[in-house]
GUPA-633971 format. One record per residue: residue number from 1; x, y, z of N, C-alpha, C in turn; residue in one letter. Coordinates in pm, 1 decimal. Layout:
BEGIN
NUM,X,Y,Z,X,Y,Z,X,Y,Z,a
...
This chain:
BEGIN
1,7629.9,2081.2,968.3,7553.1,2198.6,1006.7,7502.6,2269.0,880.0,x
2,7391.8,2299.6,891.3,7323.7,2388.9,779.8,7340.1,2530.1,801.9,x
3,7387.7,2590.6,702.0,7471.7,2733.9,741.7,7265.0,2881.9,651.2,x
4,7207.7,2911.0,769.3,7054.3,2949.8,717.9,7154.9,3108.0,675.0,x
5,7124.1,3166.6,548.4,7148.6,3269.1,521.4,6999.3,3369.4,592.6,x
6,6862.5,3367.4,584.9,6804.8,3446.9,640.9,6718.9,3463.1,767.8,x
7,6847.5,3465.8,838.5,6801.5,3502.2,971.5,6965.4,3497.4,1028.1,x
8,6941.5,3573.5,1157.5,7098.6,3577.7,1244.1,7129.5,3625.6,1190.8,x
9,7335.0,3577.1,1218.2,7458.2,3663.1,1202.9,7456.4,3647.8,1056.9,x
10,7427.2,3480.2,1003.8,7484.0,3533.6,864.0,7373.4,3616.4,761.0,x
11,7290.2,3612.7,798.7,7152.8,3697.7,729.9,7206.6,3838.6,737.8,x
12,7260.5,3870.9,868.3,7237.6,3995.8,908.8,7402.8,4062.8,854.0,x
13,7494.0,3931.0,834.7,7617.7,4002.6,781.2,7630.0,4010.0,649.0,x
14,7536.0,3902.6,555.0,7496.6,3934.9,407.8,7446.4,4072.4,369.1,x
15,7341.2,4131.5,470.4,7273.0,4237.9,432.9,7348.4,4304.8,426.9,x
16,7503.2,4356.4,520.0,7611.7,4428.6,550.0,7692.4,4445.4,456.1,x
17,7738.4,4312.3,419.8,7821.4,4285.5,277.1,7744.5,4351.1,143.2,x
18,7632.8,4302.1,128.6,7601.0,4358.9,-11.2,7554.6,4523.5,32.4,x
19,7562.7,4599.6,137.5,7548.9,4732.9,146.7,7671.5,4754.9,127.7,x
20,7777.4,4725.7,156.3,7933.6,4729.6,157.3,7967.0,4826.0,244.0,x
21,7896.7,4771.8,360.8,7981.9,4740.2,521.8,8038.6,4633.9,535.7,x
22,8121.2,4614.7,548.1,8226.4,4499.4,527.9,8303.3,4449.8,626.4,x
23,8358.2,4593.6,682.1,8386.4,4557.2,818.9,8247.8,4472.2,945.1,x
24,8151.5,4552.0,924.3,8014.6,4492.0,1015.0,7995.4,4360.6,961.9,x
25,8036.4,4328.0,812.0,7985.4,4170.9,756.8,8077.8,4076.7,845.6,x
26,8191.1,4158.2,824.1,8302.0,4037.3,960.1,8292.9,4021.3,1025.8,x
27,8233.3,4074.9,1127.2,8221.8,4126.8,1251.0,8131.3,4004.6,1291.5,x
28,7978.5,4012.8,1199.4,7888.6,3938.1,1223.8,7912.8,3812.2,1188.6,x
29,7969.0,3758.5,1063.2,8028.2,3593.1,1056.5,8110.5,3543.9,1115.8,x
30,8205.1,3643.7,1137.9,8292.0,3573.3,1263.9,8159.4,3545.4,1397.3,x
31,8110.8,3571.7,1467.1,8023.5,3562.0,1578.1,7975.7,3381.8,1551.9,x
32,7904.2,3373.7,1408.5,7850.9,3243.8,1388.8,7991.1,3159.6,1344.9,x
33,8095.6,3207.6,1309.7,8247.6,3128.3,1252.3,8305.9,3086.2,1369.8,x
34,8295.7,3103.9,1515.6,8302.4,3093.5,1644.1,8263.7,2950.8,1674.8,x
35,8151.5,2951.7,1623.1,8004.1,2835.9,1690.9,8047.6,2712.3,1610.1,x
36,8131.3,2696.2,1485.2,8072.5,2621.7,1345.4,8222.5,2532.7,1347.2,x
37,8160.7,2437.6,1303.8,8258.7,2315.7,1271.1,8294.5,2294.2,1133.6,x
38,8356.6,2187.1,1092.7,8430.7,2205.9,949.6,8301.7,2125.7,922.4,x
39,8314.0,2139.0,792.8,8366.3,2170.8,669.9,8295.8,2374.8,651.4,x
40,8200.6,2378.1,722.1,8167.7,2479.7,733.2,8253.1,2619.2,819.3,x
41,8359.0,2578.7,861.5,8447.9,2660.9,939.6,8520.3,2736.6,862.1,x
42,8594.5,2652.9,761.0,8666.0,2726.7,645.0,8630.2,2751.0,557.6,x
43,8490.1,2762.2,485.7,8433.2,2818.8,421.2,8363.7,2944.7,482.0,x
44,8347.9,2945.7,613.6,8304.3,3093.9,634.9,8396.8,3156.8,668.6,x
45,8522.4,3097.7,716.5,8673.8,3200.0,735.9,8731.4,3248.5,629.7,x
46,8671.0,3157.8,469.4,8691.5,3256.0,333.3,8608.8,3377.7,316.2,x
47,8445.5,3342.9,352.2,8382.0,3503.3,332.1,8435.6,3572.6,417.1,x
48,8442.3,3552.1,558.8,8521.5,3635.8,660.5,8636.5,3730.9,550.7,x
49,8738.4,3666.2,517.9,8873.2,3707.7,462.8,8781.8,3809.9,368.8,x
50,8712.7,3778.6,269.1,8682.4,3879.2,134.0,8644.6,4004.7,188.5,x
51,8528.4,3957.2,298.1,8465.7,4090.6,358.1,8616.3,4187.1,424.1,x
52,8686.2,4094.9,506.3,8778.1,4156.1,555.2,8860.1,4224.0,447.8,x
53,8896.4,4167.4,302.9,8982.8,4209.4,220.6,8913.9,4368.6,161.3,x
54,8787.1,4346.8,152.5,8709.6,4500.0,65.8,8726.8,4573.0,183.1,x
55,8721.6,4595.2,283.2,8765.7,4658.9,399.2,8903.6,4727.6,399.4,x
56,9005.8,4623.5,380.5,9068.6,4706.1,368.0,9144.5,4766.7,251.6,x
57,9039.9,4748.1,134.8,9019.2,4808.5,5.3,9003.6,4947.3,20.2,x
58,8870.6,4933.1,96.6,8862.0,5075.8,81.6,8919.9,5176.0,186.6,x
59,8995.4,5125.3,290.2,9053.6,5198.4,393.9,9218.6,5240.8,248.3,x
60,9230.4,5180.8,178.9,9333.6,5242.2,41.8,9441.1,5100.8,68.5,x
61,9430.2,5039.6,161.9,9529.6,4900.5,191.0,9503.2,4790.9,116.7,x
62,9523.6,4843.7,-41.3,9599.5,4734.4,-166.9,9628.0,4597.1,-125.9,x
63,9768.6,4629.6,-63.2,9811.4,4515.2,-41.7,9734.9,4405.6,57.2,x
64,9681.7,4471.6,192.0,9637.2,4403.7,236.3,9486.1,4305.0,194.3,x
65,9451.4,4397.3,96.3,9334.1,4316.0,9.7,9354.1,4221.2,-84.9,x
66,9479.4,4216.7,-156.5,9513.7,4113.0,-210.9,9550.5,4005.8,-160.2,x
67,9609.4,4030.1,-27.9,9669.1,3942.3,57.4,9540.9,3841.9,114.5,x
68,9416.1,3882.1,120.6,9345.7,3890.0,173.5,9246.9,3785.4,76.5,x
69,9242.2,3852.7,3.3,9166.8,3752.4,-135.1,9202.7,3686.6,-218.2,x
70,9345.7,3624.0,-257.1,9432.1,3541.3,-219.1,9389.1,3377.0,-130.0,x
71,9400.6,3468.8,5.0,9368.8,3313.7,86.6,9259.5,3275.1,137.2,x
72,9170.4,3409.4,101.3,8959.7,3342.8,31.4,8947.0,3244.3,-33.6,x
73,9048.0,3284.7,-158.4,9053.5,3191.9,-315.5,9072.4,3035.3,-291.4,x
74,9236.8,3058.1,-194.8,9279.5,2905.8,-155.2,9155.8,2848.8,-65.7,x
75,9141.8,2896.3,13.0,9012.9,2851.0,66.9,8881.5,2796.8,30.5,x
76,8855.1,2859.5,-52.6,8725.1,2829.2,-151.5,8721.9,2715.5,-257.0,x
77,8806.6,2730.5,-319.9,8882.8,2641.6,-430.8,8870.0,2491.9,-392.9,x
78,8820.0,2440.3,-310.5,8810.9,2311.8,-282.5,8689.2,2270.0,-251.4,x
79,8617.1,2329.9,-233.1,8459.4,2350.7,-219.0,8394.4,2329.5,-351.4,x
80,8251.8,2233.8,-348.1,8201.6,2216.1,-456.4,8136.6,2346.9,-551.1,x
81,8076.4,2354.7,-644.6,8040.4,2482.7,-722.7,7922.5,2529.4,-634.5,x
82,7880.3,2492.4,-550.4,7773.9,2540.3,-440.2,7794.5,2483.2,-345.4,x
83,7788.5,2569.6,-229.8,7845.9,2513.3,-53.6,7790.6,2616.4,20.6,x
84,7739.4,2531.4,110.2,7663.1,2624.2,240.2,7557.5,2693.1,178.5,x
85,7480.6,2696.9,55.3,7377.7,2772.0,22.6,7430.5,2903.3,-44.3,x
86,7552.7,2876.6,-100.9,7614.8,3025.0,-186.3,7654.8,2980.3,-294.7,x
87,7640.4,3034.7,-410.0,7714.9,2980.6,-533.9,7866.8,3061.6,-577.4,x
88,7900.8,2944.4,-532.5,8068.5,2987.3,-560.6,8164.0,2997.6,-686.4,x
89,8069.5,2932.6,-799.1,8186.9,2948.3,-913.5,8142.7,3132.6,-940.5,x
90,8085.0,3188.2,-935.5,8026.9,3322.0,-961.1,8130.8,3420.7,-891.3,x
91,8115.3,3395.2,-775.5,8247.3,3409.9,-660.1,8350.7,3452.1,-666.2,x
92,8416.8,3304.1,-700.4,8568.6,3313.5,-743.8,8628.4,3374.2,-829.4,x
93,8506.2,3353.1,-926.1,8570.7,3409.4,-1068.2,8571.1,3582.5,-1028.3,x
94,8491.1,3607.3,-950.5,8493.0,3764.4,-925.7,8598.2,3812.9,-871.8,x
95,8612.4,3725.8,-778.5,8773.4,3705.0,-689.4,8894.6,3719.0,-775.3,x
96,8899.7,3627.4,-891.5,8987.5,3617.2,-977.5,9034.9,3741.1,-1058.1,x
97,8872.8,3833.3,-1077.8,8895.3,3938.5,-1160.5,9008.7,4004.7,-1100.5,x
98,8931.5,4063.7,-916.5,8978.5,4152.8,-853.2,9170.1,4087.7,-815.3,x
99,9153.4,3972.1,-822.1,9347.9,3976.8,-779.1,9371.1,4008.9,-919.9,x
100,9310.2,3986.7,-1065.6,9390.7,3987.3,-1170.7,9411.8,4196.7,-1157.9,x
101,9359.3,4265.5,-1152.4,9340.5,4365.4,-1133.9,9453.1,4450.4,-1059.3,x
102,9410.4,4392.9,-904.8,9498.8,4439.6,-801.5,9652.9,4423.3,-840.8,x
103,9685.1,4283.0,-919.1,9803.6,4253.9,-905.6,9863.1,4305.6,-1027.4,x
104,9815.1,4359.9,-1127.8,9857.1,4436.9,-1207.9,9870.8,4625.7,-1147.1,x
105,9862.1,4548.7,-1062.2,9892.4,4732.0,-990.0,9798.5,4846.3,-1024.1,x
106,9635.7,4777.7,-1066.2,9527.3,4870.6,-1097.3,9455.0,4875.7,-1004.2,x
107,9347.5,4987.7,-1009.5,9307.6,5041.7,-906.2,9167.8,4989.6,-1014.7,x
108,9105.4,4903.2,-923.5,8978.4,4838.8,-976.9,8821.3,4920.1,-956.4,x
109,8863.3,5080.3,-1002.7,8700.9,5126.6,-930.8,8626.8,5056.7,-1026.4,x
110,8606.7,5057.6,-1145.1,8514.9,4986.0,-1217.0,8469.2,4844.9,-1211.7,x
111,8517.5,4792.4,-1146.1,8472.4,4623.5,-1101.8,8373.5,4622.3,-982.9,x
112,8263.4,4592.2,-966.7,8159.4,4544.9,-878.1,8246.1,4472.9,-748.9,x
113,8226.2,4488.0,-642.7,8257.9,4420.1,-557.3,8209.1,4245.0,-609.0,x
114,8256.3,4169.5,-540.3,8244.3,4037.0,-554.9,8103.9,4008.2,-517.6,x
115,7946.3,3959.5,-601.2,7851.4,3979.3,-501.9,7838.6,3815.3,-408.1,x
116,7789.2,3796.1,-348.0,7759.3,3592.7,-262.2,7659.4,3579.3,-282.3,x
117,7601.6,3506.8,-368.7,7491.8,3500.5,-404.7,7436.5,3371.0,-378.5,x
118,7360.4,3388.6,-314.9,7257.1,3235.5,-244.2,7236.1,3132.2,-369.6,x
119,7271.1,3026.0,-388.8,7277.8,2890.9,-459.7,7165.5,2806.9,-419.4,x
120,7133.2,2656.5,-419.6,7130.5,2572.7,-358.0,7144.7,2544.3,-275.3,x
């Protein structure tokens, strides 16, 4: 399956994510994460998780965001450096910042959210 970033749920949950509605970005990939078969299943149940993790970033639930982006990471991590039309080494490594961060028990306002940025 070819996963189209502009148009639909995932068009419409990208736009969400990079406004940082996050909760609405889940909301909307889960809808198309419903429909979708592997290899594409668990790669959108990792953006699912991130969106879900900045969510509950900013609701002040630490833990649950690490917990959260964490098993994005495992998820992702097996995926080539571009999948589904997102470039993922950009990604992870953002991912990487934010657990190196979180798990030092810092409060990451100065780090950019993670952005997904359309690849190949």
């Amino acid at each position: 399956m070819r996963l189209d970033w502009n148009r639909g749920g995932l068009a419409e949950g990208l736009r969400c994510y990079c406004a940082g509605e996050f909760f609405v970005a889940h909301e909307y990939w889960e809808g198309v994460w419903l429909e979708t078969q592997e290899p594409e299943k668990t790669f959108l149940q990792a953006l699912i998780q991130i969106a879900a993790a900045f969510h509950h970033f900013q609701r002040g639930n630490q833990q649950g965001a690490t917990s959260l982006l964490r098993a994005a990471l495992r998820r992702l991590e097996p995926y080539p450096v571009s999948f589904g039309g997102i470039s993922l080494t950009p990604l992870c490594e953002e991912i990487r910042e934010w657990l190196r961060a979180l798990e030092a028990g810092h409060v990451p306002s100065r780090l950019p959210f993670p952005q997904i940025l359309l690849g190949k």
